[in-house]
C-alpha positions, 0 to 999 in steps of 0.5 A: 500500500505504502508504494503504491501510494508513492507512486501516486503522488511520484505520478501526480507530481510529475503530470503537474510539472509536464503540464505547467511547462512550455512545450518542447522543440526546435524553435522557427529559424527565423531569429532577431538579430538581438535574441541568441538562437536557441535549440531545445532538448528532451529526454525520452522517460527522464525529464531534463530540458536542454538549451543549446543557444548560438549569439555572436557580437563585440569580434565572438561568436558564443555557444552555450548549453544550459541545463533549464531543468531536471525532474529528478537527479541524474547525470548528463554528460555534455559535450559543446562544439563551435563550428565556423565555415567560409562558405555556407553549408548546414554540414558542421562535419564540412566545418572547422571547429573553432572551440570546444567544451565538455562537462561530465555532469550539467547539473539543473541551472548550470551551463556550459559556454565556448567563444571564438573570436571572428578576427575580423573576418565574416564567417557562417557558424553553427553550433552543436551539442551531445549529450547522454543522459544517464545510460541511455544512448547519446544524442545531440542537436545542431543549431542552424547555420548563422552568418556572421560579420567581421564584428561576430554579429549575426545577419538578418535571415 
């Protein structure tokens, strides 16, 4: 009796949270300039809310990977790349990777960040995250491909 009451209010509380938070997804990739452009993630059965979001100004270019939320404690390792290319193309693997960052445990309200500076020179640039929850498999989400001027801030698409 004991654990099925447990259950119950494990069940009720987690319904409560699906319900009062926004739904998940890629947002449209239509960006203002002024708003980094932001990749959501979700894993299947653990609940955990990723954003992966790409900003560029002042001569960088910046990538970030935050963990908004975690239903309950795990552990979510997390890998963040930056890729920059002198011709366009939504292939990170046709691209150089201009920095790097890893952590073995994105706890809940922590974020990971990589810069690169532009030097000056107007690039197309898109970030990417992997990342594994737990034990279950690796997955990762791509930003779109931004282009950037010489002073890292990104085009109107």
């Amino acid at each position: 009796m004991r654990i099925k009451k447990l259950l119950c209010s494990a069940l009720i509380a987690l319904s409560a949270t699906v319900a009062l938070l926004p739904s998940l997804g890629n947002k449209a990739a239509d960006v203002p300039v002024e708003e980094p452009y932001t990749v959501e993630a979700e894993e299947r059965g653990l609940f955990t809310k990723l954003e992966l979001s790409i900003e560029g100004g002042g001569g960088y270019v910046r990538a970030k990977v935050r963990n908004v939320f975690t239903l309950f404690p795990s552990t979510i390792v997390v890998h963040l790349e930056l890729y920059c290319s002198d011709t366009y193309t939504e292939d990170y693997t046709e691209m150089n990777m201009k920095s790097a960052a890893f952590t073995p445990d994105l706890d809940q309200g922590n974020s990971i960040d990589v810069s690169a500076r532009t030097y000056g020179k107007a690039q197309y640039w898109q970030a990417r995250m992997y990342y594994k929850f737990d034990d279950n498999d690796w997955a990762y989400e791509v930003t779109p491909t931004f282009y950037a001027d010489g002073d890292g801030n990104f085009a109107e698409s």
